[in-house]
C-alpha positions, 0 to 999 in steps of 0.5 A, a space after each residue: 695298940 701303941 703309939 710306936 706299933 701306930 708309926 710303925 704302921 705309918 711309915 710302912 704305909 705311906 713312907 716316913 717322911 709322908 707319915 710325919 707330914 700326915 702326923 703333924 699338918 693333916 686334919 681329919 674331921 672323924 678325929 674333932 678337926 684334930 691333926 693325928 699328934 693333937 688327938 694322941 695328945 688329947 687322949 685318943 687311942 692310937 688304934 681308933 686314929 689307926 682306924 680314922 687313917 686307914 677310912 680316909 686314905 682308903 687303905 685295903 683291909 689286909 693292910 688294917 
Protein backbone atom coordinates (compact mmCIF):
# COMPACT_ATOMS: atom_id res chain seq x y z
CA UNK A 1 0.00 0.00 0.00
CA UNK A 2 1.07 3.54 -0.39
CA UNK A 3 1.40 6.28 1.99
CA UNK A 4 -1.42 8.65 -0.20
CA UNK A 5 -3.70 5.10 -0.86
CA UNK A 6 -3.12 5.23 3.34
CA UNK A 7 -4.64 8.87 3.80
CA UNK A 8 -6.79 8.48 1.15
CA UNK A 9 -8.16 5.62 3.41
CA UNK A 10 -8.30 8.00 6.53
CA UNK A 11 -10.00 10.52 5.37
CA UNK A 12 -12.89 8.40 4.13
CA UNK A 13 -12.88 6.73 7.19
CA UNK A 14 -12.78 9.11 9.90
CA UNK A 15 -13.39 12.85 7.61
CA UNK A 16 -10.13 14.77 6.84
CA UNK A 17 -9.72 16.94 9.60
CA UNK A 18 -10.08 14.01 12.02
CA UNK A 19 -7.70 12.16 10.10
CA UNK A 20 -4.78 14.71 10.31
CA UNK A 21 -5.65 14.95 14.02
CA UNK A 22 -5.29 10.76 14.47
CA UNK A 23 -2.13 11.15 12.08
CA UNK A 24 -0.19 13.66 13.86
CA UNK A 25 -1.48 13.36 18.08
CA UNK A 26 -2.77 9.86 18.38
CA UNK A 27 -0.29 7.40 19.87
CA UNK A 28 -1.02 3.53 19.29
CA UNK A 29 0.70 1.20 21.37
CA UNK A 30 0.42 -1.77 18.53
CA UNK A 31 2.82 0.67 16.59
CA UNK A 32 5.85 1.04 19.86
CA UNK A 33 3.78 4.01 21.48
CA UNK A 34 4.29 5.69 17.99
CA UNK A 35 1.80 8.45 16.58
CA UNK A 36 1.00 7.39 12.76
CA UNK A 37 3.61 10.06 11.20
CA UNK A 38 6.37 8.80 13.85
CA UNK A 39 5.91 5.01 12.46
CA UNK A 40 5.70 6.02 8.74
CA UNK A 41 8.91 7.93 9.45
CA UNK A 42 10.61 5.35 10.96
CA UNK A 43 9.85 2.88 8.15
CA UNK A 44 6.72 0.92 8.94
CA UNK A 45 4.50 0.03 6.18
CA UNK A 46 1.42 1.79 5.67
CA UNK A 47 -0.70 -1.23 5.45
CA UNK A 48 0.72 -2.56 8.65
CA UNK A 49 -0.34 0.85 10.42
CA UNK A 50 -3.66 0.60 8.23
CA UNK A 51 -4.21 -2.30 9.92
CA UNK A 52 -3.26 -1.26 13.67
CA UNK A 53 -5.80 1.81 12.80
CA UNK A 54 -8.74 -0.15 11.51
CA UNK A 55 -8.06 -2.70 15.46
CA UNK A 56 -8.08 0.35 17.35
CA UNK A 57 -11.01 1.97 16.13
CA UNK A 58 -12.78 -1.25 15.42
CA UNK A 59 -13.45 -0.60 11.66
CA UNK A 60 -15.91 -3.37 9.91
CA UNK A 61 -14.23 -5.77 7.75
CA UNK A 62 -15.44 -4.67 4.19
CA UNK A 63 -14.16 -1.21 5.05
CA UNK A 64 -10.33 -2.85 5.51
Amino acid sequence: MRITVFRRLMAEEFGAGRAAVLTSDHVFSGLGGRTIEQALGSGIPPKQIWREVCAAFDIPPERR
